[in-house]
ZAVO-644007 format. One line per 4 residues: number of its first residue (from 1); their letters; for each residue x, y, z of C-alpha. Coordinates in pm, 1 decimal, m for minus. Each point is the difference from the previous one (the first is absolute). Layout:
<sites>
NUM	A	X Y Z | ...
</sites>
This chain:
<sites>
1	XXXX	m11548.3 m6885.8 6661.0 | 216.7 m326.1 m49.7 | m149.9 m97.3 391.6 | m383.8 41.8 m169.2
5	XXXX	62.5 m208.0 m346.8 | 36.2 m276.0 296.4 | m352.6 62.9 153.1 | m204.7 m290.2 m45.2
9	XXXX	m239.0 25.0 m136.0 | 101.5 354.2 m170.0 | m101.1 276.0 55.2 | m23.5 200.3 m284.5
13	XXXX	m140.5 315.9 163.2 | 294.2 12.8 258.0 | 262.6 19.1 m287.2 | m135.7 249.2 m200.1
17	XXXX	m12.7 235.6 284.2 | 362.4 m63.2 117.6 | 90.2 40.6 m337.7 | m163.5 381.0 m6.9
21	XXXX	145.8 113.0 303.0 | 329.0 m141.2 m186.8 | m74.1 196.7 m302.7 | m104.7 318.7 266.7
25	XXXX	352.1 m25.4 181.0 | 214.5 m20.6 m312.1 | m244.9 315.2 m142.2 | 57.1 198.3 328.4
29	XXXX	368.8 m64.7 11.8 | m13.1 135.9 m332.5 | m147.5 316.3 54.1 | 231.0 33.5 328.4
33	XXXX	333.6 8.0 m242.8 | m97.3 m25.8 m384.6 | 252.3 m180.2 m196.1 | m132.7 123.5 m267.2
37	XXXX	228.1 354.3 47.9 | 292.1 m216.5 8.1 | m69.1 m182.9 m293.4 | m179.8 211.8 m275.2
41	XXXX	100.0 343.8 150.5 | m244.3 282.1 173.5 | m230.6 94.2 m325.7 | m42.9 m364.1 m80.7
45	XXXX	m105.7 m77.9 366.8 | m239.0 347.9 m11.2 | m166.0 m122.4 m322.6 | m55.6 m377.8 153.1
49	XXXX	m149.1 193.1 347.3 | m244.5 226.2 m214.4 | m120.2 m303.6 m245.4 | m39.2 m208.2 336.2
53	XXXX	m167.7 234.5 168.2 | m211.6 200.8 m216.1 | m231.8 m186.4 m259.7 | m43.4 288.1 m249.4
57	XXXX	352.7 197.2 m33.1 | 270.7 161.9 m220.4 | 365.5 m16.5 43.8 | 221.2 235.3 m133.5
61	XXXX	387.8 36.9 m4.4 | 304.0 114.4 m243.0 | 220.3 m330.0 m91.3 | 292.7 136.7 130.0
65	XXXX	m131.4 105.9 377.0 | 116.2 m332.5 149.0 | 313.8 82.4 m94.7 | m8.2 326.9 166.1
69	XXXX	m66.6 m107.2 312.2 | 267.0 m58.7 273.1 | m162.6 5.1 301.5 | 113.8 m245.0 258.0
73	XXXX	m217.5 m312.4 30.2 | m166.6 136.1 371.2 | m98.0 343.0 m165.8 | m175.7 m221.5 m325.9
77	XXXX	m180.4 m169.4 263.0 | m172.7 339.8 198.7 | m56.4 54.4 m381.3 | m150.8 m289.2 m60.6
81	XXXX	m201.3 m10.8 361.5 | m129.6 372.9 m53.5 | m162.0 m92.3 m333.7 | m144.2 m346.3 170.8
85	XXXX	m166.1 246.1 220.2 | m129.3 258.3 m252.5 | m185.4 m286.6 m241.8 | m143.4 m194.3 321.2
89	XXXX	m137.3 340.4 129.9 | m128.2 72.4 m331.7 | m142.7 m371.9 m73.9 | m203.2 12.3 377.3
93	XXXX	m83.8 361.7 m10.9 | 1.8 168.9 m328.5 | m253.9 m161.9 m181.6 | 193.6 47.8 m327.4
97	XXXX	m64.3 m108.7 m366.8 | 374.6 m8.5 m73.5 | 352.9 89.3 137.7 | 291.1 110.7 m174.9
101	XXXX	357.1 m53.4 102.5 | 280.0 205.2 m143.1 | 382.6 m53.5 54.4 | 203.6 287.2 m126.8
105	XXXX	351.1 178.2 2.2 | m13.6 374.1 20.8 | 239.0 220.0 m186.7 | 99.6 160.6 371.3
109	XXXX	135.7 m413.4 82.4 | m313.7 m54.9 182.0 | m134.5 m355.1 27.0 | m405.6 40.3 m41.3
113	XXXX	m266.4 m191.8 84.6 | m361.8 56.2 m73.7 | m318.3 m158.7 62.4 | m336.2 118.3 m115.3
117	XXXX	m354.5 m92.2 30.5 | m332.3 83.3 m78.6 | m179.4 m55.8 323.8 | m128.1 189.1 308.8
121	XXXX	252.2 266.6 83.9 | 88.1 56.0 340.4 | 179.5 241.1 242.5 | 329.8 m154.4 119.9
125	XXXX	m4.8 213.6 316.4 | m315.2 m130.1 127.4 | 48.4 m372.1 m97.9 | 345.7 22.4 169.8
129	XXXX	m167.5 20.7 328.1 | m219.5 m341.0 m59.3 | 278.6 m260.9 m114.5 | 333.0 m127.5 m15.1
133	XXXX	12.8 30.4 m348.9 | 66.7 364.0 m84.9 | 229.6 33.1 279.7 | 223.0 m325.8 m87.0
137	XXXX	23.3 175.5 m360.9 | 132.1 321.0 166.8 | 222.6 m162.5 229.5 | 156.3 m227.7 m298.9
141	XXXX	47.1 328.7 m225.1 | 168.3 158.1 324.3 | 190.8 m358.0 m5.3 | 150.6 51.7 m326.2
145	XXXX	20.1 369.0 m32.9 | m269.5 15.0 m272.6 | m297.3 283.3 m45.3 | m365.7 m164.8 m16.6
149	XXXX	m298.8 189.8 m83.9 | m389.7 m27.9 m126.7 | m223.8 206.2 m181.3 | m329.0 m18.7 m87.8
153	XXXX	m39.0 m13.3 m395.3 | m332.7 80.1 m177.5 | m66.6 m410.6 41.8 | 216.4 m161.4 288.3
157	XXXX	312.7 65.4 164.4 | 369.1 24.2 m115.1 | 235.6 m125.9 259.6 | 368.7 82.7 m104.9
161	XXXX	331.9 m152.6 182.4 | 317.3 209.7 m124.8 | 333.5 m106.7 120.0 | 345.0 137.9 m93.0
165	XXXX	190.5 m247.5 m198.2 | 329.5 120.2 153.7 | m30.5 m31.8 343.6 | m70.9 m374.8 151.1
169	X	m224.4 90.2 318.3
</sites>
């Protein structure tokens, strides 16, 4: 970029497009290891993916969750990753109104995770066979020792991550 500010005459249109693929790099690098886990904790970074990713959502988690969760930094992150998957495969394919995100702490010692929309409900099963995406969420849950499911609800589907707060993978 400093090599272009020297152009002569400048060129204007050259710089701002170096400085997007800047701004893509720095975004992708990101999304490849979120500091946000490491600095605001896994339902802080959950509640900044849904509000970046979904326009018209809800967020909804007990005050004291964070401080439930133990779960070493590579298990956040298939955490993290699985529900990265979930809202893009609801924002390309669901067609939904809204999506609702809920972090919770069963009395069992069960960290919970569930996302709901309102959109065109699918069958897992077949999907599976047409994408990555299903299978990378299966494979992450299998990762991490967690139990994923999805049901259809009268409007939408409920996707639901749960994962044993006492055991690390």
């Amino acid at each position: 970029m400093m090599t272009s500010d020297k152009l002569t005459p400048p060129n204007l249109e050259f710089r701002d497009e170096i400085e997007a693929v800047s701004t893509e790099i720095r975004r992708i690098c990101e999304d490849l290891s979120p500091s946000v886990l490491e600095n605001v904790g896994l339902v802080a970074a959950l509640e900044f993916l849904l509000s970046h990713t979904i326009e018209n959502h809800k967020f909804a988690a007990a005050d004291s969750v964070e401080d439930k969760i133990r779960f070493p930094v590579n298990v956040q992150l298939q955490i993290y990753r699985i529900a990265q998957e979930v809202l893009a495969n609801i924002k390309r394919h669901a067609n939904a109104n809204t999506v609702e995100m809920e972090i919770s702490i069963s009395g069992e010692g069960y960290f919970q995770m569930e996302i709901r929309d309102d959109g065109q409900p699918f069958e897992p099963a077949e999907i599976s066979a047409a994408g990555r995406g299903i299978p990378n969420i299966r494979s992450r849950a299998q990762l991490i020792n967690a139990s994923i499911g999805w049901e259809k609800q009268d409007s939408g589907m409920r996707f639901t991550l749960r994962k044993n707060l006492n055991t690390e993978a």
